[in-house]
C-alpha positions in Angstrom: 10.0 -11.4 10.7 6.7 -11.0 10.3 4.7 -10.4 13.6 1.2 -12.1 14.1 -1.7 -10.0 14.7 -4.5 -10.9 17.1 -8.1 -11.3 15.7 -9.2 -7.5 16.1 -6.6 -6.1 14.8 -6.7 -8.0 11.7 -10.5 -7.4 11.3 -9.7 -3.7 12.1 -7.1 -3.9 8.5 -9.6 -6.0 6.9 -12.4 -3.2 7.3 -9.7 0.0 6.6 -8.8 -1.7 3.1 -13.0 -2.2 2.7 -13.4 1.7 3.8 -11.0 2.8 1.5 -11.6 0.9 -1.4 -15.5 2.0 -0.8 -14.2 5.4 -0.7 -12.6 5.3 -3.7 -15.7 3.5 -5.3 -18.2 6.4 -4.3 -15.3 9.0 -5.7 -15.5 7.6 -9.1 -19.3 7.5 -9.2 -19.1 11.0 -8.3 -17.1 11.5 -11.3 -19.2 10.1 -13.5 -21.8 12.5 -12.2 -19.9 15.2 -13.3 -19.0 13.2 -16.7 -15.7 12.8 -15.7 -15.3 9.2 -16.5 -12.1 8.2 -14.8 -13.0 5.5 -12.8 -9.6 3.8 -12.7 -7.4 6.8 -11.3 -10.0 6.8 -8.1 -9.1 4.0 -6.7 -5.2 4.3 -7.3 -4.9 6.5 -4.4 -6.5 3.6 -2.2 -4.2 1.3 -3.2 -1.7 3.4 -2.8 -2.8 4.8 1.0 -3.1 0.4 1.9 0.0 -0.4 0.9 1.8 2.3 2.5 -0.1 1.8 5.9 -0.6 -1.8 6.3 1.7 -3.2 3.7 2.0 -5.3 0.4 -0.8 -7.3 1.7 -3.5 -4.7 2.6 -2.3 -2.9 -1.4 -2.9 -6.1 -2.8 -5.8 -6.4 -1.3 -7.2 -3.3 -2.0 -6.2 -4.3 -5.8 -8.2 -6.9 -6.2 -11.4 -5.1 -4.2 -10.9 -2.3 -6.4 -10.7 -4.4 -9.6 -13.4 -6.2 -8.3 -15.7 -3.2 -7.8 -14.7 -1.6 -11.3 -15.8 -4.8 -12.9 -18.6 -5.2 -11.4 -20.3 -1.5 -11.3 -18.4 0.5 -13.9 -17.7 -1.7 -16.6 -20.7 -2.6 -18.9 -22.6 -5.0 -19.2 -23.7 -4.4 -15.7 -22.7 -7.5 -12.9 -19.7 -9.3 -14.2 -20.4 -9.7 -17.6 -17.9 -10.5 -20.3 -17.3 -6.5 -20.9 -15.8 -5.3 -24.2 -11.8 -6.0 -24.9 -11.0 -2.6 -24.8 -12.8 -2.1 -21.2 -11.0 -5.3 -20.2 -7.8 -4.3 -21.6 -8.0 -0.9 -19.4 -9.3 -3.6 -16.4 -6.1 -5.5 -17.0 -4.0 -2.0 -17.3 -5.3 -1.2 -13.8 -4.2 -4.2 -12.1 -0.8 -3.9 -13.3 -0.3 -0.7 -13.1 -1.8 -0.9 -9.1 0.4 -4.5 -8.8 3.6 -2.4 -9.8 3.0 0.5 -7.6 2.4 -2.4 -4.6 5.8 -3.9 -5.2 7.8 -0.4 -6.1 6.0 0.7 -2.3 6.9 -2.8 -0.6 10.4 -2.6 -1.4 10.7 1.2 -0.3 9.5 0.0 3.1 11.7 -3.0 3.3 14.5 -0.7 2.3 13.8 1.6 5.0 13.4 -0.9 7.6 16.7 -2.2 6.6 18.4 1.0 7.2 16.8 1.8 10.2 18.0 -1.5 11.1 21.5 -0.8 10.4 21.4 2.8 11.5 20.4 1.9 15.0 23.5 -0.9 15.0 25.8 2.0 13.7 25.0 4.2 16.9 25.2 1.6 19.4 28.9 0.6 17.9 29.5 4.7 17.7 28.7 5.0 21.4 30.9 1.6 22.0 33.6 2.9 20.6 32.8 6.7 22.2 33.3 4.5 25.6 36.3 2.8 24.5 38.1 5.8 23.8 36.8 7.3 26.9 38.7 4.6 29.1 41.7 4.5 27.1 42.1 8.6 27.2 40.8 10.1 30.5 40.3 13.8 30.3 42.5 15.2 33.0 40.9 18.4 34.6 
C-alpha cells in the first residue's frame, strides 16, 4: 500500500527528477559540443536513476521532462515546432523505449518487495517451528 508523503518530501522528489533530468539535458548539449549528436541516450540514464530511486512515478516523470526538453531544445525548428517525421519518429522511439524500461524497472521492484515480503514470513515460521521443536525435544545435558 502506497504510503503518503508529506509536502517536503514530495517537493524534495519533485526537484531530484528536475535535477536529474537537467543534468541529463546539459550532458547532451555537451555532446553536441563535441559533435556527438546523441541527445536521446543522455537522458536514458535519468530515467533510469528516477525510476529506480523513487519509483514508476518519478521514471515517468522524468519521461515526459526529458521528452519535453528534447522537443523543445534539440529538435528543430527551435521551441515546439512541428519537427521533421523522422526527428519525431526518434521523439516517439525515446518515449517508448524510456516507458518500457519504467515498467521492466517497476516490476523488478514489486518483485523484490514481494519476496522480501515473503522471506521475512518464511523466517519468522522457521524460528516458530525452531521453538516448537525445541519444547517438544529438550536437550538433556
Amino acid at each position: 500500500m502506497p504510503q503518503q508523503l508529506d509536502p517536503a518530501e514530495l517537493a524534495f522528489r519533485i526537484a531530484g527528477v528536475c535535477a536529474c533530468v537537467a543534468l541529463s539535458a546539459f550532458v547532451a548539449h555537451e555532446f553536441l559540443e563535441f559533435h556527438v549528436n546523441v541527445p536521446y541516450l543522455a537522458f536514458l540514464p535519468a530515467v533510469a536513476m528516477c525510476c529506480l530511486f523513487d519509483g514508476l512515478a518519478a521514471g515517468v516523470a522524468a519521461t515526459v521532462l526529458g521528452g519535453l526538453d528534447l522537443w523543445y531544445f534539440f529538435l528543430p525548428p527551435d521551441g515546439f515546432g512541428v519537427p521533421n517525421i523522422a526527428n519525431a519518429l526518434h521523439l516517439f522511439v525515446f518515449l517508448g523505449v524510456a516507458g518500457f524500461m519504467c515498467w521492466v524497472i517497476h516490476v523488478q521492484r514489486r518483485s523484490n518487495e514481494q519476496l522480501m515480503q515473503e522471506n521475512f514470513e518464511l523466517g519468522y515460521k522457521l524460528g516458530l517451528l525452531r521453538e516448537l521443536r525445541a519444547a517438544r525435544h529438550p536437550t538433556t545435558r
